[in-house]
C-alpha positions as CSV (number, residue, x, y, z in Angstrom):
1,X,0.0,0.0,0.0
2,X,1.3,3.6,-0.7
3,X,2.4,5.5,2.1
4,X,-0.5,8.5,2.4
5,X,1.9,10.5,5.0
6,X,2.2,14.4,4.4
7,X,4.3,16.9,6.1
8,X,3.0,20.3,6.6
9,X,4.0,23.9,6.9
10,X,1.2,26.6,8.2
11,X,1.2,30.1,8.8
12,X,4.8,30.0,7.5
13,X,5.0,33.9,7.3
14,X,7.4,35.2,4.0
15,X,8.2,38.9,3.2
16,X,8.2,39.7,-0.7
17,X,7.5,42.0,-2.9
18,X,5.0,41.1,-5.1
19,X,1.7,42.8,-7.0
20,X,0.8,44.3,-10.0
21,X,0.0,47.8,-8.7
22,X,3.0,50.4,-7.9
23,X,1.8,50.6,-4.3
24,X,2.6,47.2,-4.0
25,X,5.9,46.8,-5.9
26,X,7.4,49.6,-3.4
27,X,8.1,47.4,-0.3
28,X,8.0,43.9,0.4
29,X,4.5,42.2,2.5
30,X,3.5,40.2,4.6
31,X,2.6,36.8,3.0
32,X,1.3,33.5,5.0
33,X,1.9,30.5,3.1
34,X,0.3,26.8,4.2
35,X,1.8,23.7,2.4
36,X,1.2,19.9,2.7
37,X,4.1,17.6,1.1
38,X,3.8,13.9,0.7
39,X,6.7,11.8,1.7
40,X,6.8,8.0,3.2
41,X,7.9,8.9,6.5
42,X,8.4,5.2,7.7
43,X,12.2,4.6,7.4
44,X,12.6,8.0,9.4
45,X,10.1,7.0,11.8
46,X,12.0,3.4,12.3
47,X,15.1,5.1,12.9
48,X,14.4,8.4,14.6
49,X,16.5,10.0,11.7
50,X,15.7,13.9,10.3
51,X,17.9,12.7,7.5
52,X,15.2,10.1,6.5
53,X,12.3,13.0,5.8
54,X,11.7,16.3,5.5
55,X,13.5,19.1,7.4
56,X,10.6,21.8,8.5
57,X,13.4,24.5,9.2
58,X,15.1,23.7,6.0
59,X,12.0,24.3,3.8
60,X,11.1,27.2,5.5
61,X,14.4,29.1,5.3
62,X,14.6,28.3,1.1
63,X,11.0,29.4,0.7
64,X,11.6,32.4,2.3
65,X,15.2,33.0,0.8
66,X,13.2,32.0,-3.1
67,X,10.5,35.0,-1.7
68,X,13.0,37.9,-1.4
69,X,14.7,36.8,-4.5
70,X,11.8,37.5,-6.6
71,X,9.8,40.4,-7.1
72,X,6.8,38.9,-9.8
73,X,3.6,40.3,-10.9
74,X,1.6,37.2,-9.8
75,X,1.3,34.9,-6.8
76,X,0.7,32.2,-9.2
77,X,4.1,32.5,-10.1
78,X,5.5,32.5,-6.4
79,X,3.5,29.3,-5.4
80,X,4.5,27.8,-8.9
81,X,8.0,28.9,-8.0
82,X,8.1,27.4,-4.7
83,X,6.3,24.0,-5.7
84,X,8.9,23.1,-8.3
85,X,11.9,24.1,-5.5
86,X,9.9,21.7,-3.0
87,X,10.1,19.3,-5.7
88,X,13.0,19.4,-7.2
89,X,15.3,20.2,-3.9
90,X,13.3,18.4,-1.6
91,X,12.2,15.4,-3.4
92,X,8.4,16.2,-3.1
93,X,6.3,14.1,-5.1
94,X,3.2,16.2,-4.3
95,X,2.8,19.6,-3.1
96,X,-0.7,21.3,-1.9
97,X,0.4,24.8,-1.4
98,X,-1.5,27.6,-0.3
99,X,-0.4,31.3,-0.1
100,X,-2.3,34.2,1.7
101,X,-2.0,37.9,0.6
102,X,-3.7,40.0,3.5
103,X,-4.9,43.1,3.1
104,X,-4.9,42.7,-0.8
105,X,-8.0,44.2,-1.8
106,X,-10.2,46.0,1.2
107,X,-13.1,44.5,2.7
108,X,-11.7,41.1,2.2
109,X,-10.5,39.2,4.6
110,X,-8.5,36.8,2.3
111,X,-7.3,36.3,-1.4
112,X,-4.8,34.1,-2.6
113,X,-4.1,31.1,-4.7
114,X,-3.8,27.4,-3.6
115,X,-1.6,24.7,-5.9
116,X,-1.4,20.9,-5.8
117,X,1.4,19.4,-7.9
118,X,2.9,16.1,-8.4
119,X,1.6,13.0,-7.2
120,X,-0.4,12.9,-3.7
121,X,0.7,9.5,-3.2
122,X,4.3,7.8,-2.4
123,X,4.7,3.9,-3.7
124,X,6.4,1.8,-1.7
């Protein structure tokens, strides 16, 4: 049977600049991004080994260092950005990713963009 285990991320707070509007191109915002990430999380499990799954710290710290070293348009391009780093540097073979942009447009209290990529499930 596949292993159905995810690792997740929420309320992982990023600074970047990002918007379409000059107002929000002139200093970076607050952003809260959520993210689930499948991995088989047995072998780490069995031996009590960080080396064996994901690192929580070590995601969080490239996601925010991919943030400030971009400045798009479009928060589809961040959370397309980050879900092929997750992949491609952390072996992810799905992502669910979700990122927040409060305050974005007034009177609402949320608007953002949620991405799934890969495949949810790992094989044995």
């Amino acid at each position: 049977m596949p292993a159905r285990d995810r690792i997740y991320l929420r309320g992982l707070e990023i600074h970047a600049v990002v918007g379409v509007y000059a107002q929000e191109r002139a200093r970076p915002r607050r952003l809260r991004v959520d993210l689930d990430i499948a991995c088989d999380t047995r072998m780490a499990a069995a031996r009590d080994d960080l080396a064996l799954t994901q690192d929580y710290d070590a995601i969080a710290r490239r996601l925010r260092e991919l943030a400030a070293s971009m400045q798009p348009a479009l928060l589809e391009t961040l959370a397309e950005r980050m879900a092929e780093l997750l992949r491609k540097e952390f072996g992810a073979p799905w992502v669910r990713l979700r990122i927040d942009k409060p305050g974005a447009v007034q009177g609402v209290a949320g608007v953002g963009i949620v991405i799934e990529r890969g495949e949810a499930f790992v094989n044995d």
